[in-house]
C-alpha positions in Angstrom: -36.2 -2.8 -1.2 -32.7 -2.6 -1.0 -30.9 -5.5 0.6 -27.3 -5.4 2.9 -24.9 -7.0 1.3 -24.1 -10.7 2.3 -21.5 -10.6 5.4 -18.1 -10.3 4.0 -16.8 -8.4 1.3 -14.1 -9.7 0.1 -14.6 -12.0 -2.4 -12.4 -10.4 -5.3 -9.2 -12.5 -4.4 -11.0 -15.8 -3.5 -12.8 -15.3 -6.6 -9.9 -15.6 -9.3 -8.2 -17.8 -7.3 -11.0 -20.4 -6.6 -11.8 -20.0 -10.0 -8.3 -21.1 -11.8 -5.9 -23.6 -10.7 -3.7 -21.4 -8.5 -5.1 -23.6 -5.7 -4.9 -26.3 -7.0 -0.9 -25.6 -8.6 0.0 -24.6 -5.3 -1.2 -27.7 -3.2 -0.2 -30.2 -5.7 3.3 -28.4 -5.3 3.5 -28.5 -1.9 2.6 -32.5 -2.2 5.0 -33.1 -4.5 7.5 -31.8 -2.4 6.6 -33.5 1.0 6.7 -36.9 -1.3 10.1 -35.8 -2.9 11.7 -35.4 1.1 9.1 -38.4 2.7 12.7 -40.7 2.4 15.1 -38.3 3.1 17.5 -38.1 6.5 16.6 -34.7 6.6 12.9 -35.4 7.8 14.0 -36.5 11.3 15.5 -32.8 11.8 13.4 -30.9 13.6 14.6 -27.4 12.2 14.1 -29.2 8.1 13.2 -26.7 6.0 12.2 -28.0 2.0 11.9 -25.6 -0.9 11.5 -26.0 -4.6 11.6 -23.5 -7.3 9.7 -24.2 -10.7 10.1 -21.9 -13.6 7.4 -22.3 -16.0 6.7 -20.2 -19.2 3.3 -18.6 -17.7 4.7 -18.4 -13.7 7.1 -19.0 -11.1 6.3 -21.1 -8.4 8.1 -21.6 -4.9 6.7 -24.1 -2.7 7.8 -24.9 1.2 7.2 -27.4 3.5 8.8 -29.0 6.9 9.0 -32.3 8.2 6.4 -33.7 10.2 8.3 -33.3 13.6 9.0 -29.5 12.8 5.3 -29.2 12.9 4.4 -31.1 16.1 7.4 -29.8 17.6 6.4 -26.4 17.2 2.8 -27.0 17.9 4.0 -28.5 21.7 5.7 -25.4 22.4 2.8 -22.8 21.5 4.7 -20.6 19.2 5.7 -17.8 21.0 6.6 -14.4 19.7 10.2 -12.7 19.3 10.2 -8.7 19.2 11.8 -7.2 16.2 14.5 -5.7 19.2 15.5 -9.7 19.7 15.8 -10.1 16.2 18.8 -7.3 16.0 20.6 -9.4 18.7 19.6 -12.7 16.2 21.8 -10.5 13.8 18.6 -11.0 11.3 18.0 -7.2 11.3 15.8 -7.8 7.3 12.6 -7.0 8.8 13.5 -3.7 9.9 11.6 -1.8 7.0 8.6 -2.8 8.9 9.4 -0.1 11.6 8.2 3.4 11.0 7.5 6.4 12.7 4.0 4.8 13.6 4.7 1.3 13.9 8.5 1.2 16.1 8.0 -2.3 16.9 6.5 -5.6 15.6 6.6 -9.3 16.7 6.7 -12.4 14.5 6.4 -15.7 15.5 9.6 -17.6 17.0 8.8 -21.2 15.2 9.4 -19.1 12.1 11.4 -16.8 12.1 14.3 -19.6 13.8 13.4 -21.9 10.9 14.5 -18.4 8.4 17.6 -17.5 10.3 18.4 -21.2 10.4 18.1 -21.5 6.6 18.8 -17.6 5.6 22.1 -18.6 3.5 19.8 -21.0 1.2 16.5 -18.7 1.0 18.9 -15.4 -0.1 20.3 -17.9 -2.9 17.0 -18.8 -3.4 15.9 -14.8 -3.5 18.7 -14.4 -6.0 17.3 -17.1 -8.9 13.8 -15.1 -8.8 15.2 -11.5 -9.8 16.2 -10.1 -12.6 20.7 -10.0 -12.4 20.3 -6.9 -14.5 17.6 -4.9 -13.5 17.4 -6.0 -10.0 13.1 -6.8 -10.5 11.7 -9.5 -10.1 11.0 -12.0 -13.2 8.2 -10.9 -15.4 6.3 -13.7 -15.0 3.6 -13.9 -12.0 5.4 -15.0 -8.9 3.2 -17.6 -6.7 4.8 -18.6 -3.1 3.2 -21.3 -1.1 3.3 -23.2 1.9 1.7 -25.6 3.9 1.8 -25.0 8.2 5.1 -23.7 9.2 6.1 -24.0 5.9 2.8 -21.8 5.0 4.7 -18.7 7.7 8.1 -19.6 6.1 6.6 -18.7 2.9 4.7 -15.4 4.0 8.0 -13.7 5.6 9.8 -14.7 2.3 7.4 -13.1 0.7 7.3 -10.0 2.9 11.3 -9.7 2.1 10.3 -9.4 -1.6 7.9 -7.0 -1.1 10.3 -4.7 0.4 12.9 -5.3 -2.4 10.0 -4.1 -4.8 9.9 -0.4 -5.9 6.7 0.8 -4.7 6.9 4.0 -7.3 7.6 2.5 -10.2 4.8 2.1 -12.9 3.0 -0.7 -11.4 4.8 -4.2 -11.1 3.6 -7.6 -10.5 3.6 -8.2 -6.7 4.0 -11.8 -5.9 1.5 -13.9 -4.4 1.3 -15.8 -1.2 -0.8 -18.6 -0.6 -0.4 -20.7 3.0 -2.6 -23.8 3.7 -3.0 -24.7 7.3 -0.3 -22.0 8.7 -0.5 -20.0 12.0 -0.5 -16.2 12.5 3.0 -15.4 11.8 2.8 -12.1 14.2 1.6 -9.2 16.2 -0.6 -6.1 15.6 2.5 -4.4 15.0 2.9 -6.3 12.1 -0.4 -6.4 11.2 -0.5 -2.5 11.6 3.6 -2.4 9.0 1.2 -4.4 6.4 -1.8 -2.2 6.2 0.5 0.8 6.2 1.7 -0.5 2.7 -1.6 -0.7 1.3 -0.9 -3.1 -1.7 0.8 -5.6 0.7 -1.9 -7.1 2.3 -3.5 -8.0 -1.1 -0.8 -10.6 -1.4 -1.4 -13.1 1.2 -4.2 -15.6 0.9 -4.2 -17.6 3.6 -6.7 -21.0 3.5 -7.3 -22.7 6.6 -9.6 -25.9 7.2 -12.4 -26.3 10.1 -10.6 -29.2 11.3 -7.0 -28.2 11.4 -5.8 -27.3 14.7 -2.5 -26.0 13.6 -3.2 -22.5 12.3 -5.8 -21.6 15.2 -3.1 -22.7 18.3 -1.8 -18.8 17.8 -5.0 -17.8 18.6 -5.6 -19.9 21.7 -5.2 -16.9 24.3 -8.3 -14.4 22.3 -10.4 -13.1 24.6 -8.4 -13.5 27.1 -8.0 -10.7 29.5 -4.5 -11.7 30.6 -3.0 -11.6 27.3 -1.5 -8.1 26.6 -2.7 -6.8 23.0 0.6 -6.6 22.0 1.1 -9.9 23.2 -2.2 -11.2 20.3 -1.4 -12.8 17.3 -2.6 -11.0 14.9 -4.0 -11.8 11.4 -3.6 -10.0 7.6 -4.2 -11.2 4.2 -7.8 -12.7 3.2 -8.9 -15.9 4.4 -10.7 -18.9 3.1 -12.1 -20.9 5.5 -13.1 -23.9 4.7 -15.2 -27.2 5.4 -16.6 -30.5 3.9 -19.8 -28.1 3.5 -17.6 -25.3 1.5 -16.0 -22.5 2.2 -16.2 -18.9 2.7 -14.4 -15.8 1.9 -12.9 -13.5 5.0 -11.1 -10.2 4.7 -12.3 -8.4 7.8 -8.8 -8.8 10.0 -11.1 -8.6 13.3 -13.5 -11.3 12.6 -10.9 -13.9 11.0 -9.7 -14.9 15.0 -13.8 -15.1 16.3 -14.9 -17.6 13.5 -11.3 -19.4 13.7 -11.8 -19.7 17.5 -15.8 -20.9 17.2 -14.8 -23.9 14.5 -12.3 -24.7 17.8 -14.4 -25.0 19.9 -16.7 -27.0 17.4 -15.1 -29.3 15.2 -12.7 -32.1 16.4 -9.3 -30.4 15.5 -5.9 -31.7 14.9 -2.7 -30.7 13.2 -3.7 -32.0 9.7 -1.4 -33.2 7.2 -1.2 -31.5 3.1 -3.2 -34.5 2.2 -6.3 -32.9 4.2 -6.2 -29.7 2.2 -5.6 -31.5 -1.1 -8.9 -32.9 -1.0 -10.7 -29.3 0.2 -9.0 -28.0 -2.8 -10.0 -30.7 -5.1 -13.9 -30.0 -3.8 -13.9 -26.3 -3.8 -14.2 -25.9 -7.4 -17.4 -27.3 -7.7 -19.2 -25.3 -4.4 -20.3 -21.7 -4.4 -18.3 -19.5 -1.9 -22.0 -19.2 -0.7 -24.1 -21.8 -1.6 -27.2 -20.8 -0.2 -28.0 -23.8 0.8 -29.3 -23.8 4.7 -30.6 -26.7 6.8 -32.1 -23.3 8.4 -35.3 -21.5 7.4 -34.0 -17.8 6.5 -37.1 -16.7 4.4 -38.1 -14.7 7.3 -34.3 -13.5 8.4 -33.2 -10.2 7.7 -30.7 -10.6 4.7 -27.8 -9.1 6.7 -27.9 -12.0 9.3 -29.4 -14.9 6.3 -25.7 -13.8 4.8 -24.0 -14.1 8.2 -25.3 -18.0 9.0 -24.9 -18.9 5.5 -20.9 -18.4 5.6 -21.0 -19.7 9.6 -22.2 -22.8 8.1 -20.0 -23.1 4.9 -17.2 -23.0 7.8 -18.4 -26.0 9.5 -20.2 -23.7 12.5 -23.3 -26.3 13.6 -26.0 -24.1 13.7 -29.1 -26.5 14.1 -27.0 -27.8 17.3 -29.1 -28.8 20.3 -26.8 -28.3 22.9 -27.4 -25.0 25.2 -24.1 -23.4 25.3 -23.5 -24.0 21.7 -26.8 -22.2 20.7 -25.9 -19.5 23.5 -22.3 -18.9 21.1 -23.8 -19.0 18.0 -26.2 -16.6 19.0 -23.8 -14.3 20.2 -21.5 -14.2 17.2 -24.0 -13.6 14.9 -24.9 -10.3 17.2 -20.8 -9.7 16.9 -20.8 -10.0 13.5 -24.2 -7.9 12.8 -22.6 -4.9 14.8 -19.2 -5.3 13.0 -20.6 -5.5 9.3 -23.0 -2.4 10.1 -20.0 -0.7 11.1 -18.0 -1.5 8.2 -20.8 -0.5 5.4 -21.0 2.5 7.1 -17.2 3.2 6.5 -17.8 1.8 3.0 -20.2 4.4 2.1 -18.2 7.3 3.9 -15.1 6.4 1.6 -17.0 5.4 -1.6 -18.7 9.1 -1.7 -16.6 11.4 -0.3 -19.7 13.8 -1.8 -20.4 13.5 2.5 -17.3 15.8 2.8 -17.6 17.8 0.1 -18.7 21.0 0.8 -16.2 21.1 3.8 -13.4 20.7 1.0 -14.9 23.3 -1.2 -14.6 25.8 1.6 -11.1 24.6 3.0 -9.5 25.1 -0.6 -11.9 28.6 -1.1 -10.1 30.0 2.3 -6.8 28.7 0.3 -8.0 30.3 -3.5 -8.3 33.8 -1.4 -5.0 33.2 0.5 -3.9 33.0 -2.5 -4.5 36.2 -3.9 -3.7 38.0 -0.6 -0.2 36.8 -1.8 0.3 38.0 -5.1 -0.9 41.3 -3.9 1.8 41.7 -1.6 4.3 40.8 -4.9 5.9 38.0 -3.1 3.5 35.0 -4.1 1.7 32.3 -2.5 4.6 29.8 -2.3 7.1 31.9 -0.5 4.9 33.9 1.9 3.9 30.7 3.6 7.6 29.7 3.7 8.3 32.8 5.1 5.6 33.0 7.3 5.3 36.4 7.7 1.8 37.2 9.4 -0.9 35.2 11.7 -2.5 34.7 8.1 0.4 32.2 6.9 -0.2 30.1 9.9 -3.4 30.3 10.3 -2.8 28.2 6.3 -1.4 25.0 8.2 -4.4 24.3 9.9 -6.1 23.9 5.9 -3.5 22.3 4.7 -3.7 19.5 7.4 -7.3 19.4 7.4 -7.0 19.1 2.9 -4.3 16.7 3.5 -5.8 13.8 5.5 -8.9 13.8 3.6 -7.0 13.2 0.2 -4.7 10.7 1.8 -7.3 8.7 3.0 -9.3 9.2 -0.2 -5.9 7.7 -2.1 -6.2 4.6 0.5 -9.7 4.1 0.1 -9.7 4.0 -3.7 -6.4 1.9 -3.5 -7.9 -0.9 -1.7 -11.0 -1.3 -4.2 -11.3 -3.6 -7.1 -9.0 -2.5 -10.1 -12.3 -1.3 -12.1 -14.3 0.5 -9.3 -11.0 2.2 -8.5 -10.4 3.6 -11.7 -13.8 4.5 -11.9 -13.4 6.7 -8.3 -10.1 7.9 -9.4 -11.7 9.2 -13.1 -14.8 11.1 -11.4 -12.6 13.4 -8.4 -9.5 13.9 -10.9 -10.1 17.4 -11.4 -10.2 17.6 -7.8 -7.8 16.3 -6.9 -5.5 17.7 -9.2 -6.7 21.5 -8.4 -5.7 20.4 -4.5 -2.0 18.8 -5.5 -1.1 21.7 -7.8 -2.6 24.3 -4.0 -1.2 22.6 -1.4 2.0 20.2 -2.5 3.9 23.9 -2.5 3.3 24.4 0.8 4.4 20.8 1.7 7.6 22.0 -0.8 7.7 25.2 1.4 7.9 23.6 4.7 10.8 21.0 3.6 12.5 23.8 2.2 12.8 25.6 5.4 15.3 23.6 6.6 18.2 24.9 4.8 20.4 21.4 4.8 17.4 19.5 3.0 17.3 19.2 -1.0 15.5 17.0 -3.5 12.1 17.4 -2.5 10.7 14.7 -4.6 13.0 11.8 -3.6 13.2 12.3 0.1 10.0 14.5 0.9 7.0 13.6 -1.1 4.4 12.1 0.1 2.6 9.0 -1.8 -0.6 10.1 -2.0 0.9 13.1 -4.5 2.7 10.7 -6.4 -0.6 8.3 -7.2 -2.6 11.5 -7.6 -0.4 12.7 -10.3 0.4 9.2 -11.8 -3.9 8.9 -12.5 -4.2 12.3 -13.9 -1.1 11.4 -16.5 -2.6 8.3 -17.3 -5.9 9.9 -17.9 -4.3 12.7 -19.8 -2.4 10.2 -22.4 -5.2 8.9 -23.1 -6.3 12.7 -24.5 -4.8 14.6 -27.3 -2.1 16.4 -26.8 -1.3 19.5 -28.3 0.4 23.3 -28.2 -1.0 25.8 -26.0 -4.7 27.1 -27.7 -5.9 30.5 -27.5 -8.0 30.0 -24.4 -5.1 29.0 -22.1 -3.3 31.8 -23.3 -5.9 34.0 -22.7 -6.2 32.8 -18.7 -2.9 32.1 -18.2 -3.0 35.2 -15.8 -5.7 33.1 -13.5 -4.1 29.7 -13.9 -2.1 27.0 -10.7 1.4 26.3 -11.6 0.5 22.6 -13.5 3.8 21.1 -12.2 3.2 21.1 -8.3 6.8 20.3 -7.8 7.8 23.6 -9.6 9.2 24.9 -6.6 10.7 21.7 -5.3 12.8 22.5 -8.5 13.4 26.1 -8.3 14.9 25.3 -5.0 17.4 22.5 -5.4 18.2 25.5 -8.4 19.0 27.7 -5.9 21.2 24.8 -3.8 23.3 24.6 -7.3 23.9 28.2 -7.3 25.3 28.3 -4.0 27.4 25.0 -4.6 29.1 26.7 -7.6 29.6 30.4 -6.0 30.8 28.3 -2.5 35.0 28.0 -2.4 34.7 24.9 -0.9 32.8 22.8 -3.3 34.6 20.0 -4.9 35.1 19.8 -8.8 32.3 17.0 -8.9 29.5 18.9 -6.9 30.0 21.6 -9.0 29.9 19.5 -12.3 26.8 18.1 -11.3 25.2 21.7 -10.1 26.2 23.4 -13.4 24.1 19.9 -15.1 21.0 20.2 -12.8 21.0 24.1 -14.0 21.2 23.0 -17.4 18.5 21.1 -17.1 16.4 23.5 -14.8 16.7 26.4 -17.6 15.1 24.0 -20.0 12.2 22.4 -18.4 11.4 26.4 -16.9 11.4 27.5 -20.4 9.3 24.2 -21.7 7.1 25.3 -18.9 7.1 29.0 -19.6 6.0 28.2 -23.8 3.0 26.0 -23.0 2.0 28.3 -20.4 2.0 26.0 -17.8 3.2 28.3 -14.9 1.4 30.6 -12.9 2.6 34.5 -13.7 3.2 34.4 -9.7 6.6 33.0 -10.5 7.5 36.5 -11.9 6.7 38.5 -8.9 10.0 40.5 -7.6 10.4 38.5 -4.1 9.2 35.3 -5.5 12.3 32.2 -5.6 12.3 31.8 -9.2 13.2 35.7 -9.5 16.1 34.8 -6.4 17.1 32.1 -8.7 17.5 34.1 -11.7 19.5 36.9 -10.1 21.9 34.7 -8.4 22.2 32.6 -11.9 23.1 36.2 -13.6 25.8 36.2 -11.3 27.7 33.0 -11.5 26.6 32.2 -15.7 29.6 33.4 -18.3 28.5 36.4 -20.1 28.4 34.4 -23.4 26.1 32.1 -21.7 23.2 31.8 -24.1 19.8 29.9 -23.8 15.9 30.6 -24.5 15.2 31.1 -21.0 18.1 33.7 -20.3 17.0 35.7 -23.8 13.6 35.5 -22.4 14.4 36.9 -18.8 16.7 39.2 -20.0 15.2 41.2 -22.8 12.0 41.4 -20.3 9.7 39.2 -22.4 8.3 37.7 -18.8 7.0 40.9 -18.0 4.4 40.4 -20.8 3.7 36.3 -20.3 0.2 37.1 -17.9 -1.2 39.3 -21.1 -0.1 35.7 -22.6 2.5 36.3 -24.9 5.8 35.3 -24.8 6.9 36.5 -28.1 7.5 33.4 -29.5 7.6 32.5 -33.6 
């Protein structure tokens, strides 16, 4: 019989953590700091702020904390939130990468936030000691950023300012990591919605809070409330560990975080708790379970879905052999909540773990696309530039593929993404040949509508979407892991069947074209037409590299295609002692024999 799993799935995070010292490193950081500033002058301010930075040959470490009045202070006044239009008239416009198109506003919580503009001048100095003066990264060595309550938020908006600074393209780099004890909601579901949008980000906050800490649930006192305006709600992202003196459980579903935060609110005595509180949770977590399995219930007879559900409510300090009526009345009630929420969310689990459900539907959208395809080349004027040209009802019927192709890999991408590093590269291994058959399709027609506009150039810089960039990053690192060598018979032999391999060929072919008119144009300056006459340099020799390993479709050759454009305007503007492969191979006529596959070449 197969059995749902227990409640909450994240436990990767919570896992490693629990199970090292990062916990442990952190707190006793934190400590060590509030004992270091226990004397100070500075403690009676009710805007303190303390950091420390330790550098150590295996991590980095910054720890923050505030004085004890910064805490009460703040917890009097509620916490309200400040739009990210307010913060441009703070003159802290930092946050503004977390606007899109999407997401246009966000709100983050005022204790904060006035506490980061108050000490900006110190935290960008502090920024500046964690990077690398060269390269502009950060340090190679894992980065580890922790606070405890308003310190805790401090910590997670410094944090978000690195994550910006970090580039997301790149091969991989160590994102820092962000763990708060006690700390509130540090903002709205606009910035809940900026993190998720950046799907590595929210992987870097781990947030552990305490049954009996009042601090960090006091953003949430308003939830349910029909008066508050959702953009109004504090929001929650990271994963959660919710602890008590019975253990702790792991919690990564955003939605249920604020329903089992509120319910230890209303059941456990709660007040603003000191470091000292979560120094001893952390000192006791090592040696309990995440789930123990240990119930003063009787679940032998409980369906495992809900056994998994009371197991964590009670590792969070939820009373669930309470006698009182109302309390039973709750309980009962979030465990239905929770039931319904978890069945929802294995149902998206299975939907984006086999995308097998969707399939066929693919199949058929890139068929419709394979035959487009050949419509093209019949007409001599090729696939990529009869859908920019959109000459018949035939090219735009093509958009509604490409959308319907394009969301299901992007979500694909975002699914895989948020998995475990193994199971991930497991997903990504088994669709690569997909996947790559729909980049090398339909990232020319995403080429061909940026290229319509005639004042856009470099495609892959400004235009390209992420989910081509991962796609083709895990087929290159699966094809390194392959032998590489020169074209074989068989490829030769189909070349006249074959996608263009490089699905940005034609982003390059047209910023080819753009040099060409910026050297034949009277009013270019000396340096644009330096650096054109370099790009076409270039461009001739990764076309020809292309051309000998036969990794371009014969389309290319077609009369009306761009790449023929290109090479008649280039015949214009080049020197007649001009001499490369690529011009001895278009002009003696050798491309006219490259589908048969032969290129004359020694």
């Amino acid at each position: 019989m197969s059995q749902h799993p227990l409640f909450i799935s994240g436990l990767d995070l919570a896992d490693l953590v629990v199970n090292s010292d990062l916990l442990e490193l952190s707190c006793g950081a934190i400590k060590d700091l509030q004992t270091e500033a226990s004397s100070d002058q500075q403690d009676s301010c009710s805007l303190s702020l303390r950091y420390k930075l330790e550098k150590k040959s295996k991590y980095t470490l910054i720890a923050f904390t505030t004085s004890t009045l910064s805490r009460k202070e703040l917890l009097q006044q509620g916490g309200d939130l400040v739009s990210s239009t307010t913060l441009m008239e703070m003159d802290l416009p930092i946050f503004d990468f977390l606007c899109t198109e999407r997401n246009r506003s966000f709100s983050i919580h005022r204790g904060a936030i006035t506490l980061f503009k108050t000490h900006f001048k110190e935290l960008s100095q502090l920024k500046t000691q964690i990077h690398d003066s060269k390269t502009g990264e950060l340090l190679r060595t894992p980065l580890i950023v922790t606070g405890h309550s308003i310190g805790g938020s401090v910590a997670s908006l410094f944090t978000l300012w690195l994550l910006d600074n970090i580039k997301r393209n790149q091969p991989p780099p160590k994102l820092p990591l962000c763990i708060t004890f006690g700390s509130p909601f540090i903002g709205n579901q606009g910035l809940r919605q900026a993190m998720l949008e950046c799907l590595t980000w929210n992987s870097c906050f781990l947030h552990v809070v305490g049954n009996k800490d009042l601090f960090p649930k006091a953003s949430i006192s308003h939830y349910d409330s029909p008066t508050q305006s959702a953009i109004e709600e504090y929001k929650a992202f990271g994963t959660f560990i919710l602890c008590s003196e019975k253990g702790c459980a792991c919690v990564d579903d955003l939605e249920v975080v604020s329903r089992l935060l509120e319910i230890t609110r209303r059941q456990a005595s709660c007040e603003a708790q000191e470091i000292d509180y979560y120094v001893e949770i952390v000192n006791d977590l090592k040696s309990k379970v995440i789930i123990s399995g240990d119930s003063q219930l009787d679940l032998s007879y409980v369906q495992p879905l809900k056994a998994g559900i009371i197991l964590q409510l009670e590792a969070i300090g939820v009373e669930m052999t309470t006698q009182q009526q109302q309390r039973k009345v709750d309980n009962k009630n979030l465990i239905s909540k929770l039931e319904e929420r978890e069945k929802v969310l294995m149902a998206e689990r299975v939907q984006t773990m086999d995308p097998r459900k969707r399939l066929n539907q693919i199949k058929i959208k890139m068929a419709h696309l394979e035959w487009y395809h050949k419509i093209c080349k019949t007409k001599g004027i090729g696939y990529y530039d009869c859908y920019k040209n959109q000459l018949g009802s035939s090219d735009r019927d093509v958009t509604r593929l490409k959308k319907f192709l394009t969301n299901y890999w992007k979500n694909f991408v975002e699914g895989v993404e948020r998995k475990p590093q193994k199971e991930g590269a497991f997903i990504r291994g088994t669709w690569l040949y997909s996947g790559r058959n729909y980049r090398r399709m339909v990232e020319p027609l995403d080429i061909a509508e940026y290229y319509r506009d005639s004042d856009k150039r470099d495609y892959q810089t400004h235009g390209r979407s992420r989910h081509y960039i991962l796609l083709e990053q895990w087929q290159e690192d699966d094809d390194a892991e392959k032998l590489k060598s020169s074209p074989n018979n068989k490829k030769k032999q189909n070349v006249a069947g074959i996608l263009t391999e490089d699905s940005c060929f034609w982003a390059k072919v047209e910023d080819a074209l753009i040099s060409c008119k910026l050297l034949k144009s009277g009013t270019s300056s000396a340096v644009e037409k330096q650096s054109a006459k370099e790009n076409l340099d270039m461009f001739e020799q990764y076309a020809m590299n292309q051309i000998n390993n036969y990794a371009v479709s014969p389309e290319i050759f077609l009369k009306e295609s761009s790449f023929m454009k290109w090479w008649k305007t280039f015949q214009e503007i080049i020197e007649t002692s001009h001499d490369s492969p690529l011009c001895d191979f278009m002009k003696n006529g050798r491309y006219l024999q490259y589908e048969k596959g032969s290129t004359f070449l020694q």
